[in-house]
C-alpha positions as CSV (number, residue, x, y, z in Angstrom):
1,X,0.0,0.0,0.0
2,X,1.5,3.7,-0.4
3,X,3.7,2.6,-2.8
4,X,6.3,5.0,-4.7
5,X,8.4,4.1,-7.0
6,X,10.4,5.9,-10.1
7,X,12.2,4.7,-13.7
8,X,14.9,7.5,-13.9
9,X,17.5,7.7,-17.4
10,X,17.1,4.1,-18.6
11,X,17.8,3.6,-22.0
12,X,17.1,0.4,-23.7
13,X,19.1,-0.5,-27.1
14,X,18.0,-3.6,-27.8
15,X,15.5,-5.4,-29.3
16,X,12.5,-6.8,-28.0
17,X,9.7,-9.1,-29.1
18,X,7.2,-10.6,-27.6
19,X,4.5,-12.8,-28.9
20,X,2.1,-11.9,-26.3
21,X,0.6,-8.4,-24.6
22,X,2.2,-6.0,-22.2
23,X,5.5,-5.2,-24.4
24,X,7.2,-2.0,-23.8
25,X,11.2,-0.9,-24.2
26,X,11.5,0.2,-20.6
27,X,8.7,-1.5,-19.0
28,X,5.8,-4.1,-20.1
29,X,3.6,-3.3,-16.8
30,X,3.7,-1.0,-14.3
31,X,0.5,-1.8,-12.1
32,X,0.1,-0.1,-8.5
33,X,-3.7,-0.3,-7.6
34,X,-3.8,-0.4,-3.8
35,X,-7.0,1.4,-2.3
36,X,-5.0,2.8,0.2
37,X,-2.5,5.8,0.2
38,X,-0.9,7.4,-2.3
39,X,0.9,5.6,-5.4
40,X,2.9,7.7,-6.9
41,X,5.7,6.7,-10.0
42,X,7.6,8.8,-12.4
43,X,9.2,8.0,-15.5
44,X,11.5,10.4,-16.4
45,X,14.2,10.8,-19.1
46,X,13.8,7.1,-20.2
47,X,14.3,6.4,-24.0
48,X,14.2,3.6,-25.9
49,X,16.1,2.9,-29.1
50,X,15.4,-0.6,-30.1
51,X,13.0,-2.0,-32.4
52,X,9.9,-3.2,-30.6
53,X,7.1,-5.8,-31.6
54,X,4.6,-7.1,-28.9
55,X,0.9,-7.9,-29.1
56,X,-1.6,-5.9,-27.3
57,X,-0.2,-2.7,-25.0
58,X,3.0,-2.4,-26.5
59,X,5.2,0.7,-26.7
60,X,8.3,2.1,-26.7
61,X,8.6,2.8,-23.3
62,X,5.6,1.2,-21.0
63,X,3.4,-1.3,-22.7
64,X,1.0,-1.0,-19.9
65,X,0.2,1.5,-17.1
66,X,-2.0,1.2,-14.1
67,X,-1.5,3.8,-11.9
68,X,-4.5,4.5,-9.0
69,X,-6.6,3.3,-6.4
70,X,-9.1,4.8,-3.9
71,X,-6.8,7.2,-2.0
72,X,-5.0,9.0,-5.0
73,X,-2.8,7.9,-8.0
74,X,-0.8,9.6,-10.4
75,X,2.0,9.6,-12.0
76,X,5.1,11.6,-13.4
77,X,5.9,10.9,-17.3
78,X,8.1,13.4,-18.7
79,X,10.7,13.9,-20.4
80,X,11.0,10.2,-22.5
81,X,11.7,9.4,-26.4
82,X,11.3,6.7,-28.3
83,X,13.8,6.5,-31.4
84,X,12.8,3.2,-33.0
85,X,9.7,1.7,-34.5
86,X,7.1,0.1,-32.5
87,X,4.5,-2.6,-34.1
88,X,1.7,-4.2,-32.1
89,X,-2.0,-4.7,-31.8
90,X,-4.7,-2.8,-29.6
91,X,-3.2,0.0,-27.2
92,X,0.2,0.5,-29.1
93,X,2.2,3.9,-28.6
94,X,5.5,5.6,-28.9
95,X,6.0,6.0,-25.2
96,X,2.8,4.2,-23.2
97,X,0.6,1.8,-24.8
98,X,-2.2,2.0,-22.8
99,X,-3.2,4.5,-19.7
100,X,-6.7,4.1,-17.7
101,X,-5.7,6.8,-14.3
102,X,-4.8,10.6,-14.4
103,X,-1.5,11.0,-15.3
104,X,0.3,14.1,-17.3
105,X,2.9,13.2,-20.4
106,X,5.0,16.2,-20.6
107,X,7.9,16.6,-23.0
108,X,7.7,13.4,-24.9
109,X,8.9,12.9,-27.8
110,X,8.5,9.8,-30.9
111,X,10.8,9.5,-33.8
112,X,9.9,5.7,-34.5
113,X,7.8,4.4,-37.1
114,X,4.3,3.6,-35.0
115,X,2.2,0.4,-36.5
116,X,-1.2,-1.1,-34.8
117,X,-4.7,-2.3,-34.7
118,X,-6.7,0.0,-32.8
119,X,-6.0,2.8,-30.7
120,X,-2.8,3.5,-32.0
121,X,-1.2,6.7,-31.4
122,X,2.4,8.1,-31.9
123,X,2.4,8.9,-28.2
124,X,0.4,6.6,-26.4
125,X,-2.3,4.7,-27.7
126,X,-5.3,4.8,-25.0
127,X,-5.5,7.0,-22.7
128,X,-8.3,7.9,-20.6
129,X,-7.6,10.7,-18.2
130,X,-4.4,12.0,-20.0
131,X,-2.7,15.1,-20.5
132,X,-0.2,15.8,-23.3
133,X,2.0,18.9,-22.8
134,X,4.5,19.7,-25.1
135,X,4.6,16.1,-27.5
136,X,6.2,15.9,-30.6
137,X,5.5,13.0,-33.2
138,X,7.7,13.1,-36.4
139,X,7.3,9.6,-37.7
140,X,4.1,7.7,-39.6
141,X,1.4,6.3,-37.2
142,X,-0.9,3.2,-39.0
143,X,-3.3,1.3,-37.5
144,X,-6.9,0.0,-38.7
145,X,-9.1,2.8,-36.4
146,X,-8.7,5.3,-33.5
147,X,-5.0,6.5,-34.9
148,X,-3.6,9.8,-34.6
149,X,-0.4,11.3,-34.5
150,X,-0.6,11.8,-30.9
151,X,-2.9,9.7,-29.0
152,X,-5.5,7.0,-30.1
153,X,-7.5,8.3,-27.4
154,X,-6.8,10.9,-24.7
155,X,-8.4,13.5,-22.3
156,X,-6.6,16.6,-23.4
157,X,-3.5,17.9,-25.7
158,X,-1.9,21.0,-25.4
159,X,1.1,22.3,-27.1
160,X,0.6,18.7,-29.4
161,X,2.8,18.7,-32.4
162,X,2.6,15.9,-35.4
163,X,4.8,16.6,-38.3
164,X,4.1,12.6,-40.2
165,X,1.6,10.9,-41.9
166,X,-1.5,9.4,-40.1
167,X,-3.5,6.7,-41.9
168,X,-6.4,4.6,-41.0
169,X,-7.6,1.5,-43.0
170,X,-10.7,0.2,-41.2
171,X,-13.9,1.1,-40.1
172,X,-15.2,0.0,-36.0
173,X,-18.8,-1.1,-36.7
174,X,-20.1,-0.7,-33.4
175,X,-19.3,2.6,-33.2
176,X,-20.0,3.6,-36.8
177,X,-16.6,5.6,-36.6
178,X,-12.8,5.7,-38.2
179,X,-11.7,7.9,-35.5
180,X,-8.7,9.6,-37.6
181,X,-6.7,12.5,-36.6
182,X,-3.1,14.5,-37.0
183,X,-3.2,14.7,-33.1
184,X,-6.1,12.6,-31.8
185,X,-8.1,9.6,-33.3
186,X,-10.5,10.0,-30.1
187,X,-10.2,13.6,-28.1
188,X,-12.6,14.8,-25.4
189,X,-11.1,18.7,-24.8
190,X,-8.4,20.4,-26.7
């Protein structure tokens, strides 16, 4: 309970595969969902500059992050690049794959070739009750639907910057929607 933990200036340069979910160049999974106290994490400075292919939340640097409980949550990402290309399935991102607690991404920045499914983003692919502040993307994001040059889907971008392609080749039927963007595929406030 109460845990607090940080990743500080790792850099991976390797490559990593994976023929199953939560693959990430730093870090597959980061999960910390105690009810009680505070759990607070940081990743800062990290970069990853090694090919990475995974199945579902995959990324560059954290495949998977779940960060919260009753009590508080949060977490630290700032500051963290990914150099390489990334290919996976649902929830693939430059730096997180797939976010689900309030966190802010400040100062991130993707120069890898991004390829998914769904919710594919050059940043991070889902995530719900995220901030972007100050992201770059400068490389091609493709994925089937929910793909943008930042986020597949995220809470809010400001100072968001995509200077690559985006492209989307499918359709989600249940939603009736592409969801295709140069920043966000999904967005609620910009």
């Amino acid at each position: 309970d109460g845990k607090i933990f940080d990743v500080k200036n790792c850099i991976n340069n390797a490559k990593v595969s994976s023929k199953i979910d939560y693959c990430g160049g730093i870090v597959g999974k980061i999960e910390n969902s105690t009810s009680w106290g505070p759990q607070v994490t940081g990743i800062i400075g990290c970069e990853n500059n090694g090919e990475i292919n995974g199945g579902s939340y995959t990324s560059g640097i954290i495949g998977y992050m779940h960060i919260g409980g009753g009590m508080g949550g949060g977490a630290t990402v700032d500051n963290n690049v990914n150099k390489a290309s990334v290919t996976g399935k649902i929830y693939t991102g430059g730096i997180i794959g797939w976010n689900n607690y309030t966190i802010n991404i400040t100062s991130a920045q993707n120069l890898g070739a991004i390829t998914g499914d769904s919710y594919v983003g050059g940043i991070i692919g889902y995530g719900s009750s995220t901030t972007l502040n100050g992201i770059t993307n400068e490389q091609s994001v493709n994925g089937l639907f929910y793909v943008g040059g930042i986020a597949g889907l995220a809470e809010k971008c400001i100072g968001c910057n995509n200077t690559a392609t985006i492209t989307a080749t499918s359709y989600d039927d249940e939603r009736s929607a592409t969801g295709l963007g140069g920043i966000a595929g999904l967005l609620d406030a910009a």
